[in-house]
DOSE-104259 format. One line per 4 residues: number of its first residue (from 0); their letters; for each residue x, y, z of C-alpha. Coordinates in pm, 1 decimal. Each point is the difference from the previous one (the first is absolute). Example, Ala and Ser with C-alpha at 12.3 -4.5 7.8 and 13.67 -1.06 7.14 Angstrom:
<nodes>
0 = AS = 1230.0,-450.0,780.0 ~ 137.0,344.0,-66.0
</nodes>
This chain:
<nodes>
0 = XXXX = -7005.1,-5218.5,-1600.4 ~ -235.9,-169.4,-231.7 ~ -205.3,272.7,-9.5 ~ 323.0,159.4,-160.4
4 = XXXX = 83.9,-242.8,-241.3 ~ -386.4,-10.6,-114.3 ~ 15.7,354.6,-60.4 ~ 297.1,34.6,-191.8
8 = XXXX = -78.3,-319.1,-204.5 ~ -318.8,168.0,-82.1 ~ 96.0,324.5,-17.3 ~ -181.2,81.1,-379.9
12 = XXXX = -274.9,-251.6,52.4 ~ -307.9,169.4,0.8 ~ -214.1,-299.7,77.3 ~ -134.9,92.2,365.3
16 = XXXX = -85.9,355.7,-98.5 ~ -272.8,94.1,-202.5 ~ 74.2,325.4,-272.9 ~ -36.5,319.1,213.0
20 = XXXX = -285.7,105.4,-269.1 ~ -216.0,-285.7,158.0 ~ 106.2,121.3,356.2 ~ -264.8,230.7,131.8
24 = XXXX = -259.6,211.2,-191.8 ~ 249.2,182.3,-238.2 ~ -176.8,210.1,-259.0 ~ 226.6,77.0,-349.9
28 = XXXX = 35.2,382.2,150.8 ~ 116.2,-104.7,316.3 ~ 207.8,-271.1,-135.1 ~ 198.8,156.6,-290.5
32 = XXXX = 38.7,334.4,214.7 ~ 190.2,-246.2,234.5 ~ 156.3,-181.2,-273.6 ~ 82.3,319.9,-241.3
36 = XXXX = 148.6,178.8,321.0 ~ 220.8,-332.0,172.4 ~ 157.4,36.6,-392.7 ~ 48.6,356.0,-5.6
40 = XXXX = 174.7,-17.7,361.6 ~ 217.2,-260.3,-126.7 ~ 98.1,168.3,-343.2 ~ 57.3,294.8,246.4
44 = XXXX = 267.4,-224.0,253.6 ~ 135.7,-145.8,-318.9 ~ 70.0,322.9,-160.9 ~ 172.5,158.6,289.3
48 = XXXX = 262.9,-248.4,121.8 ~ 98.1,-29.8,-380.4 ~ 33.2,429.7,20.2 ~ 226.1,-33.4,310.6
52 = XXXX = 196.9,-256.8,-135.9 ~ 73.8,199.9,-331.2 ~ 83.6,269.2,264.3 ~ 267.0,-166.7,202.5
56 = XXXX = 167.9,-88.0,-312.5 ~ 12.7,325.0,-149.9 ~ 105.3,136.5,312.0 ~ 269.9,-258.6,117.8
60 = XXXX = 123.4,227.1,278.0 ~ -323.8,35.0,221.2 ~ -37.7,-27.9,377.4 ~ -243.0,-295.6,117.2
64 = XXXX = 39.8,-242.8,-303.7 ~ -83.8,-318.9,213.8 ~ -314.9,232.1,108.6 ~ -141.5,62.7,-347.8
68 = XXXX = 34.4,-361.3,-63.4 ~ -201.9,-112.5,307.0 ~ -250.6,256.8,-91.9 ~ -18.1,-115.4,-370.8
72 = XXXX = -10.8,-349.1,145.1 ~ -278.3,126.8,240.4 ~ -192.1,106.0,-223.6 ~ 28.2,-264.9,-227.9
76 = XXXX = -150.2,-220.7,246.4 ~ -260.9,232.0,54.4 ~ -111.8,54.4,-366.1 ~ -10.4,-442.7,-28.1
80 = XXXX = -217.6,-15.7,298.3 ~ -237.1,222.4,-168.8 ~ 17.6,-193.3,-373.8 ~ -63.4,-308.3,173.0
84 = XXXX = -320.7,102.4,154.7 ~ -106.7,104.1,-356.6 ~ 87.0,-351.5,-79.3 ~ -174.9,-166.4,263.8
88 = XXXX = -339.0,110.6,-149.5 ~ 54.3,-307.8,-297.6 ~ 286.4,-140.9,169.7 ~ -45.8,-82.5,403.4
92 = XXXX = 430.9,-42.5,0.6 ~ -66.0,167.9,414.9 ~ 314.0,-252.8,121.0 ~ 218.9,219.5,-231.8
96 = XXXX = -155.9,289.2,101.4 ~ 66.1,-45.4,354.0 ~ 340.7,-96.3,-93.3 ~ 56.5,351.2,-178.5
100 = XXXX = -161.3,176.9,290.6 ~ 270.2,-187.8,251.2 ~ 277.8,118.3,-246.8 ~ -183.9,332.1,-13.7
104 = XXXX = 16.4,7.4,355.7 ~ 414.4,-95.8,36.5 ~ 90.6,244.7,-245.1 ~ -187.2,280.8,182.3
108 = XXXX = 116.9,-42.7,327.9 ~ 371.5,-9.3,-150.3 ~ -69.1,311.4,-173.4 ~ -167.3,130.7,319.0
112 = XXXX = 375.8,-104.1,187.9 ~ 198.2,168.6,-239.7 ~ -217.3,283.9,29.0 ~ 95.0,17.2,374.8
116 = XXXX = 364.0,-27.7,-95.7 ~ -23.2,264.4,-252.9 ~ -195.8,281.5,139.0 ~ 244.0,122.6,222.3
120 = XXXX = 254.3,43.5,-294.1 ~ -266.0,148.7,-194.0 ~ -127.7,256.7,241.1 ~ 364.3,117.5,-53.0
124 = XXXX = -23.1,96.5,-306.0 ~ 42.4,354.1,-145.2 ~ -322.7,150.8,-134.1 ~ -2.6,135.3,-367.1
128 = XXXX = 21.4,388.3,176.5 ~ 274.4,-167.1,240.2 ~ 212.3,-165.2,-297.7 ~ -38.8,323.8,-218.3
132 = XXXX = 153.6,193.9,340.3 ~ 248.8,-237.4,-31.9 ~ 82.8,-5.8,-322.6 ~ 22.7,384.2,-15.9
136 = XXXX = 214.9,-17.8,351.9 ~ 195.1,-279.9,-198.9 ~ 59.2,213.2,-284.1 ~ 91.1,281.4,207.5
140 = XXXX = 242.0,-207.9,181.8 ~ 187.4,-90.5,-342.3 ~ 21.9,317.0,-93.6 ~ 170.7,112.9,321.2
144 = XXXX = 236.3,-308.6,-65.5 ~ 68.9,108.5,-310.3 ~ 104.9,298.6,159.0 ~ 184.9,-114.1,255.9
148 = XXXX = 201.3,-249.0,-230.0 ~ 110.2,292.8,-201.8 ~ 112.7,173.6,280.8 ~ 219.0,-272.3,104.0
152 = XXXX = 147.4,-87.2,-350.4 ~ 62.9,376.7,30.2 ~ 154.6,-88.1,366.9 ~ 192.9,-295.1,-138.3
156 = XXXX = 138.8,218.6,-264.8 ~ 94.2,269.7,246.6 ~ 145.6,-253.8,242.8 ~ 165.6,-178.8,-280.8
160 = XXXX = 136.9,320.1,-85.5 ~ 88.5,141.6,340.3 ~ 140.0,-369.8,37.5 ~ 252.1,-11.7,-287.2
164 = XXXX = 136.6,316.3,-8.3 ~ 57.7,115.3,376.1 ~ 282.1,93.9,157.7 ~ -26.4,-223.9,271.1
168 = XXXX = 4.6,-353.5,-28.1 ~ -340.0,-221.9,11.5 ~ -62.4,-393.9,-13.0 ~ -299.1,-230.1,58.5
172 = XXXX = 105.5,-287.2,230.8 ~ -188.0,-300.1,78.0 ~ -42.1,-121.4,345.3 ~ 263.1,-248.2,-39.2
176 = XXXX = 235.1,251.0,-130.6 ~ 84.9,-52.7,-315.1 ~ -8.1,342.8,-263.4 ~ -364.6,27.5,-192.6
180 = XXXX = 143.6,326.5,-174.1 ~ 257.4,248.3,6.4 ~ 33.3,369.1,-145.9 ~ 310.7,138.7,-156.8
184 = XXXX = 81.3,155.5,276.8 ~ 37.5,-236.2,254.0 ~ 210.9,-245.4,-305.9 ~ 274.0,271.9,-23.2
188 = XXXX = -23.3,50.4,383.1 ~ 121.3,-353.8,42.4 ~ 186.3,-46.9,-334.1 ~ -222.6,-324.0,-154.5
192 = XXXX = -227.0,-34.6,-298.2 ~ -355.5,-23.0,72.3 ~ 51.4,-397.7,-121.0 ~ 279.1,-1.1,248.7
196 = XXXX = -182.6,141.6,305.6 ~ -333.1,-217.7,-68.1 ~ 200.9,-275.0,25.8 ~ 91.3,48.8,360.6
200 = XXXX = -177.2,110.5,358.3 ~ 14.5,292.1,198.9 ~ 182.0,-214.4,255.9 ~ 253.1,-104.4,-233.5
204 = XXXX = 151.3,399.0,-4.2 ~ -41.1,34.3,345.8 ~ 243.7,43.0,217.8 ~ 9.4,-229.8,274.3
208 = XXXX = 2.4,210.9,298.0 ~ -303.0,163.1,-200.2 ~ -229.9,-299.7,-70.3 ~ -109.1,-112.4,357.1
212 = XXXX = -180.8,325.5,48.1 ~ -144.3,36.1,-342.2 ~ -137.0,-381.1,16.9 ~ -132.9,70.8,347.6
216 = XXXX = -238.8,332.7,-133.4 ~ -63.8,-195.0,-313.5 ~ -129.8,-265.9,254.1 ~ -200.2,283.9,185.3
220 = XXXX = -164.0,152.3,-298.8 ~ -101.7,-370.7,-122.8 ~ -196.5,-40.6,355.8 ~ -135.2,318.2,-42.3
224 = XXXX = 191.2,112.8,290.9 ~ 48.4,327.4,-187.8 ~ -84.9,160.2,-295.0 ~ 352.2,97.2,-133.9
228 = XXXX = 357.0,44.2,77.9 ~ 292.8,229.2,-44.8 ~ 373.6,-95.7,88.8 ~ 368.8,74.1,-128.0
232 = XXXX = 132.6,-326.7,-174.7 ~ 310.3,-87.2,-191.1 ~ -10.4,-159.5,-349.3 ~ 291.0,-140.6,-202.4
236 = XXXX = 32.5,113.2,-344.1 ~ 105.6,-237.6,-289.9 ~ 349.3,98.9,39.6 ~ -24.1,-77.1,364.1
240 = XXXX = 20.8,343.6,131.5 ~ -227.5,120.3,298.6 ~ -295.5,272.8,-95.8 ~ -203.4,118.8,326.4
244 = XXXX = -339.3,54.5,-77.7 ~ -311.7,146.9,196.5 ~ -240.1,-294.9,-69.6 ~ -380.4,53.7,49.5
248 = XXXX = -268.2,-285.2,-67.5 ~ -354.6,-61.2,-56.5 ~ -229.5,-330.3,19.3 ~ -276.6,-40.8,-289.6
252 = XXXX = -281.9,-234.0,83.0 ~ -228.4,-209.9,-196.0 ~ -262.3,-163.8,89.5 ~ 122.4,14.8,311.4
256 = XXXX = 339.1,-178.2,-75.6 ~ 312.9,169.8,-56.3 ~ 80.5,104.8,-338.2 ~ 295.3,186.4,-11.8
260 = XXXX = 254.3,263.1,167.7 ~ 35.7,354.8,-155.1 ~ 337.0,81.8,99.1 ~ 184.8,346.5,-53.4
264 = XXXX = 372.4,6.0,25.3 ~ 158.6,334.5,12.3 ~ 382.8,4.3,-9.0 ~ 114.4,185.8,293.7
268 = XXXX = 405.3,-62.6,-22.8 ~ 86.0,313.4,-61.6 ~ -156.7,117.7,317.8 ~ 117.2,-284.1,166.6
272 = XXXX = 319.7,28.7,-83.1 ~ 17.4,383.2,151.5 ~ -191.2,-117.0,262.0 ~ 269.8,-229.5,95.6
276 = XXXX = 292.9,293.8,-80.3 ~ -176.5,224.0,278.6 ~ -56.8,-288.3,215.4 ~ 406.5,-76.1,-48.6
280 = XXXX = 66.0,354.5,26.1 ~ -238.3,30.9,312.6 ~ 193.6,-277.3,209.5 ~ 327.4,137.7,-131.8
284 = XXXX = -116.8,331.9,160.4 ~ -117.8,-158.0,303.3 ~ 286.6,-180.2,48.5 ~ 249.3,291.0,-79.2
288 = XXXX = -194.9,183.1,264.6 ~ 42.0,-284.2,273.0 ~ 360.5,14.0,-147.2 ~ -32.8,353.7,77.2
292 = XXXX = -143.4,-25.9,357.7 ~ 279.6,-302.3,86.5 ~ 273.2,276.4,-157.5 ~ -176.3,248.3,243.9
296 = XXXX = 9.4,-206.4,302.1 ~ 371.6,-62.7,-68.2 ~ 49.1,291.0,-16.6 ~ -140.1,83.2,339.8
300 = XXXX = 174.2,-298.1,142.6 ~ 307.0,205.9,-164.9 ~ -88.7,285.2,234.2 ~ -67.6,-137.3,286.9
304 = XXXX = 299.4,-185.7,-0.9 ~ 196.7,337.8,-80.2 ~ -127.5,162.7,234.1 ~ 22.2,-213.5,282.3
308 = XXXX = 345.3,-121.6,-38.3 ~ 193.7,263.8,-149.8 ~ -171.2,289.1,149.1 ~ 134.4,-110.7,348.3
312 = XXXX = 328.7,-59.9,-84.5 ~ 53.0,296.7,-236.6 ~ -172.0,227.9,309.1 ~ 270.1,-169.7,244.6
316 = XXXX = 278.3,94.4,-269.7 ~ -102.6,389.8,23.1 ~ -13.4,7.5,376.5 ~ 316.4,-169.5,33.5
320 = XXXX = 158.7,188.3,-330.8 ~ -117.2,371.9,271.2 ~ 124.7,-228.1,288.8 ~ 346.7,-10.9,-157.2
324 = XXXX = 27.7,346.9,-84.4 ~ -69.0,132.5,381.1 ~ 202.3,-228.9,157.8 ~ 348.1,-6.9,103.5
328 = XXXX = 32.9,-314.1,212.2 ~ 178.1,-239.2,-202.6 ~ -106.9,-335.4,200.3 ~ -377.4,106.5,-102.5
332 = XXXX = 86.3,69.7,-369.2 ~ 168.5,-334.0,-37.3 ~ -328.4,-155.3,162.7 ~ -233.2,219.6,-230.6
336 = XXXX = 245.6,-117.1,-321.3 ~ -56.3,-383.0,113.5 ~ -381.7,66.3,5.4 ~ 30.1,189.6,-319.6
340 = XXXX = 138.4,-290.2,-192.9 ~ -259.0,-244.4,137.4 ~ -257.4,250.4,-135.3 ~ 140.5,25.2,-269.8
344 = XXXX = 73.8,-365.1,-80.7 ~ -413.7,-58.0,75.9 ~ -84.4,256.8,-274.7 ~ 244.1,-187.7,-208.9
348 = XXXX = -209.7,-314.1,38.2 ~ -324.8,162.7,-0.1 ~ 111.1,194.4,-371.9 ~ 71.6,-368.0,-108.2
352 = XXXX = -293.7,-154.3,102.3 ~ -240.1,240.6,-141.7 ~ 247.3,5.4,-324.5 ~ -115.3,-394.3,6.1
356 = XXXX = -355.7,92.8,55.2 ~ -2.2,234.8,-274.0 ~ 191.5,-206.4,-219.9 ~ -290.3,-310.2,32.6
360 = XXXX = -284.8,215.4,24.8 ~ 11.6,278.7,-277.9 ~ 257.4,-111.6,-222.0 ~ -36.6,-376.1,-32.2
364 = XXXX = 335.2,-15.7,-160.2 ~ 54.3,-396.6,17.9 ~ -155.4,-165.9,-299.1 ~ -235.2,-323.6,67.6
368 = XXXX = 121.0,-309.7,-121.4 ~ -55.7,-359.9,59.3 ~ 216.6,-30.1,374.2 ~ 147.0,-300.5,127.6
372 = XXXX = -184.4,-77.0,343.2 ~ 372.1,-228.0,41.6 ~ 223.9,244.1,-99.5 ~ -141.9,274.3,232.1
376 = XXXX = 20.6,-226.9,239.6 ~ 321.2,-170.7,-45.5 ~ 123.7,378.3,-37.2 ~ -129.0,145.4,321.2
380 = XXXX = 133.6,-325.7,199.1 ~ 312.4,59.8,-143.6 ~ 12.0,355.4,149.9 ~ -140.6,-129.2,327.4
384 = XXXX = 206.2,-304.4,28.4 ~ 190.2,123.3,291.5 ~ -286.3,16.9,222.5 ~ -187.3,-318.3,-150.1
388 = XXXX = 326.6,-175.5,116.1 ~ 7.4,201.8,390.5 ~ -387.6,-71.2,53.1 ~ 36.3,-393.7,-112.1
392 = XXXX = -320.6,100.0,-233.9 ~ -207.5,-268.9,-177.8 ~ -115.6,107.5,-318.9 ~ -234.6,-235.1,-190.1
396 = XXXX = -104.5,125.8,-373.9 ~ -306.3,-91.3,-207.1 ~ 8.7,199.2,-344.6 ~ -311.3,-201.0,-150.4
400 = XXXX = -11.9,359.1,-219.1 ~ 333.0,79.7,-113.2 ~ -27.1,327.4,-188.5 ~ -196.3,320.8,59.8
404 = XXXX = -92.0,293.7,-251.1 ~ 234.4,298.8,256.4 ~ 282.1,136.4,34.3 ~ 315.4,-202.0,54.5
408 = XXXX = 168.4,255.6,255.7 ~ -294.9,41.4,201.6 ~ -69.0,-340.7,38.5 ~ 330.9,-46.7,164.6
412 = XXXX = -45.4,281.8,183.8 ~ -346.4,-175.4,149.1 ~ 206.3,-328.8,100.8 ~ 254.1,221.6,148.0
416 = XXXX = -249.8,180.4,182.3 ~ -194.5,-320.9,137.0 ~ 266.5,-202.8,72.6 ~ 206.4,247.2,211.3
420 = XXXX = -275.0,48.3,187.1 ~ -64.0,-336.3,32.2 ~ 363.6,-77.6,150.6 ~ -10.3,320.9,183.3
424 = XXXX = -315.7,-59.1,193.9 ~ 77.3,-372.6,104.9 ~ -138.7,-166.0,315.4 ~ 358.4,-74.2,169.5
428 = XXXX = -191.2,-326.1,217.8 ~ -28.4,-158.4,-345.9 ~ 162.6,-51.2,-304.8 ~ -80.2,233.6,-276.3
432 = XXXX = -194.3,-119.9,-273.8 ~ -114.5,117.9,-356.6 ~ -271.5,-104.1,-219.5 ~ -53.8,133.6,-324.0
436 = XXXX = -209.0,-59.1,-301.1 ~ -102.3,109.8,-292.2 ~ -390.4,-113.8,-165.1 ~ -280.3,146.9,-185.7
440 = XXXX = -347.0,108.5,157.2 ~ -300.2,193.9,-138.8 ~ 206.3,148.6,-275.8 ~ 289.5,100.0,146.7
444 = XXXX = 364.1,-161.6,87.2 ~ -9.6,-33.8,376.5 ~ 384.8,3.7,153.9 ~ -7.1,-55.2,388.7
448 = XXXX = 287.7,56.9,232.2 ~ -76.6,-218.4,346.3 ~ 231.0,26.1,338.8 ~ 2.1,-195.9,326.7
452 = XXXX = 102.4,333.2,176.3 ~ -119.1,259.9,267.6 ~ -280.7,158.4,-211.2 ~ -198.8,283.8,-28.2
456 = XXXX = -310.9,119.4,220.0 ~ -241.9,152.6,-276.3 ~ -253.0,58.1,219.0 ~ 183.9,314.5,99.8
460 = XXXX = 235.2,38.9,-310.4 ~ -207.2,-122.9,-248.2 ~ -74.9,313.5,-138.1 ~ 390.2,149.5,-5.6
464 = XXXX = 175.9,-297.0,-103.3 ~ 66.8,99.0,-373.0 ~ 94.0,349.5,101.9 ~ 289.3,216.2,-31.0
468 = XXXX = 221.1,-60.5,287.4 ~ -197.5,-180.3,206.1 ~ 149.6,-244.9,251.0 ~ -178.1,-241.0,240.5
472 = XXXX = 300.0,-155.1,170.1 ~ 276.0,187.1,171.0 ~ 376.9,-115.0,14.6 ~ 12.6,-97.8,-333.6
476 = XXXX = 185.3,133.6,-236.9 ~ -309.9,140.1,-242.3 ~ -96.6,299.2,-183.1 ~ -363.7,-73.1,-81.0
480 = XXXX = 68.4,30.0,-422.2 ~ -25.0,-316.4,-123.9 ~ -365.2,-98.2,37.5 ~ -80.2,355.3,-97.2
484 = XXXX = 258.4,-20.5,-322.0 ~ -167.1,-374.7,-70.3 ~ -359.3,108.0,-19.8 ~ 66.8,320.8,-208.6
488 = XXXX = 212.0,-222.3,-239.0 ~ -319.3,-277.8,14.4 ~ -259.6,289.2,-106.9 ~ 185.2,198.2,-243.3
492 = XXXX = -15.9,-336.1,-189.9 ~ -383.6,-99.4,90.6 ~ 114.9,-211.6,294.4 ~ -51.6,-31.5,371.7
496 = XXXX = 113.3,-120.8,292.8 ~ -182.9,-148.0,355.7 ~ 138.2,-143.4,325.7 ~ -122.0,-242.3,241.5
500 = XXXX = 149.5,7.7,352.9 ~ -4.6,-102.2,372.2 ~ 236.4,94.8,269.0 ~ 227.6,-309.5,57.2
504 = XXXX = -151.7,-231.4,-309.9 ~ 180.1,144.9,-317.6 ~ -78.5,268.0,-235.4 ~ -144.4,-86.5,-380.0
508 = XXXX = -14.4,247.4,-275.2 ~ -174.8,-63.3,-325.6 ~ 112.1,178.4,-293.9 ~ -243.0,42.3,-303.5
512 = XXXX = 100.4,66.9,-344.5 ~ -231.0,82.5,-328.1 ~ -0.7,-312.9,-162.5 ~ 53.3,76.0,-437.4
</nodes>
């Protein structure tokens, strides 16, 4: 340390050194050729870091500044080691010469580190040939730009065009919704100003029962789920009236974000709308053909029944009508003339059930109001109150629904029909009793009719029991027309009918009428 301190506190005493001229055997040659060159190599060092200096600042915009100062620092440092050994020879200052070697020595190793650091970037560089390329690529480039741009201002003003006048209706939307811009053609599709229709979103015109699906492909588009979508939506128009339009969408993208939605609306009401008239007219055809096919089945019903129970009776009328005119024995025409007036008295019947069949199946000649379930009722029990008295019948009532859309007369005609069977079909080793109710279920007005009484077996008449004439007890007093007359009243008005039955539990039938 106090070697330190001695050298820096005698760092321009020349005292221990003797000139450099008395140093040696110098001769003037030798000498001044050292001196006269040490000079010259510092005037050189000084000159140059004062020419990159005047550089950098004319050129404020050059790579490596910190660079060119450590090499105009450099050599700097070099150019004072070199004037200070032309010194020496008259003035032996060798403490600051070491000292400006040590700086000379920093300031060259920094450069040398930065020179590290830098020579990568530099070997980088374009060469003169390579930056010309590029310039001449560059210019190329611009000019192909240049091109480009005025084909899309000439794009722009075709879309612009194409977008303001056509015939269909256009809007940008953004991804939230709302209306970017509008053409003409889609303001006077919905009846707003384009001030009006900015204003508001696309979900704001939507019909409900639209907007779920329309969100959910907007959703799918945003995820890039898929490119584009096409569905049929319903807007409301200013006034509030419903347009259907064909709606078809596209997603721009920039920069990787959603920009906005191209959306074209084409207003397909008119279509719609005779869509919907041949869809109307197809179900009315449909359904006037089922109509037709019920009417046809009647009708064969019609036949059947003709045929089977007037064409025996009206054959045993012949025989007996040729019977009558070969015989002479009295006793046998009287018999022949009873059986003749039993025949005749079934084709009576038969003519006035079919004349009842025809009546409710082709004609439907009652009009359909809004029945009393009570006053059928209270009607039919009135007719029947004989027998509700003989039997000692219980009859408990439940009208939670008091009216149905049908016709008054048949609906008496169905309690008539029920109950007598009811009371005429009781279980004599209990007393009788009668449940009914009236309820709605699945869309319909459900009346059931429930008895206590012998019942039915459907596993073997389960097929036969709405049939003309067809009876599953004998010795009683039945036909077999009123469960055929009830269901064809039931289905010429969109009704039905359905029994459930055991032998010896009861019988319940469930009556189901179109609810309005």
């Amino acid at each position: 340390m106090k070697q330190v301190i001695d050298f820096f506190s005698k760092l321009f005493d020349t005292a221990d050194w003797p000139p450099r001229w008395h140093c040696g055997k110098w001769s003037d040659f030798h000498g001044w050729l050292y001196i006269i060159s040490d000079l010259l190599i510092w005037a050189a060092y000084f000159a140059i870091p004062i020419i990159i200096i005047r550089f950098i600042t004319y050129k404020k915009h050059q790579q490596f500044i910190k660079l060119y100062f450590l090499f105009a620092a450099f050599i700097l440092a070099c150019g004072a080691t070199h004037f200070l050994d032309a010194i020496t020879f008259w003035f032996p200052v060798y403490r600051l010469s070491a000292l400006m070697r040590a700086i000379t020595a920093i300031v060259s190793w920094l450069t040398v580190f930065s020179l590290i650091k830098i020579v990568p970037l530099a070997f980088s560089l374009k060469s003169p040939r390579e930056l010309e390329t590029e310039i001449e690529m560059r210019k190329k480039a611009e000019a192909e730009l240049q091109i480009k741009n005025q084909q899309l201002e000439e794009s722009r003003k075709t879309f612009k065009s194409a977008f303001d006048y056509s015939t269909i209706g256009i809007a940008l939307v953004s991804p939230e919704g709302n209306w970017l811009t509008v053409n003409q053609a889609l303001c006077d599709m919905l009846g707003y100003t384009e001030a009006e229709l900015l204003k508001l979103t696309f979900q704001d015109i939507t019909h409900p029962d639209d907007l779920a699906q329309d969100l959910a492909y907007v959703k799918q588009v945003l995820n890039k789920e898929i490119e584009t979508y096409q569905m049929e939506k319903r807007y409301y128009t200013k006034s509030g009236r419903i347009v259907y339009a064909l709606l078809s969408v596209s997603l721009v993208w920039k920069d990787n974000n959603p920009d906005f939605f191209v959306s074209q609306i084409v207003n397909i009401s008119q279509q719609k709308k005779l869509a919907l008239e041949i869809e109307r007219k197809n179900l009315a055809l449909e359904k006037a053909n089922d109509d037709l096919q019920v009417h046809l089945t009647r009708i064969n019903e019609f036949n059947r029944i003709v045929g089977h129970n007037l064409r025996g009776p009206a054959t045993s009328l012949i025989n007996a009508a040729d019977f009558l005119e070969t015989t002479d024995n009295e006793e046998d025409k009287n018999l022949l003339l009873s059986k003749l007036k039993g025949t005749a008295s079934l084709i009576l019947s038969t003519i006035n059930d079919l004349r009842d069949f025809i009546e409710i199946q082709l004609t439907q000649s009652h009009t359909a109001i809004a029945a009393s379930f009570k006053t059928a009722f209270n009607k039919s029990t009135a007719v029947l109150a004989d027998e509700i008295k003989k039997t000692n019948a219980v009859i408990n009532v439940d009208f939670k629904v008091e009216k149905v859309f049908f016709p008054q007369v048949y609906l008496e005609s169905i309690f008539y029909n029920l109950l007598s069977n009811a009371l005429k079909y009781i279980d004599a080793s209990r007393q009788p009793v009668i449940s009914i109710e009236t309820k709605t279920q699945r869309g319909s007005i459900v009346l059931s009719v429930k008895d206590n009484g012998i019942g039915i077996d459907l596993k073997r008449h389960g097929k036969e029991i709405f049939k003309y004439r067809k009876i599953f007890h004998k010795g009683y007093d039945s036909n077999g027309v009123g469960l055929f007359l009830t269901k064809t009243q039931l289905e010429t008005y969109d009704g039905g009918i359905e029994v459930e039955s055991q032998p010896g539990k009861g019988t319940t039938f469930y009556i189901y009428f179109k609810q309005v």
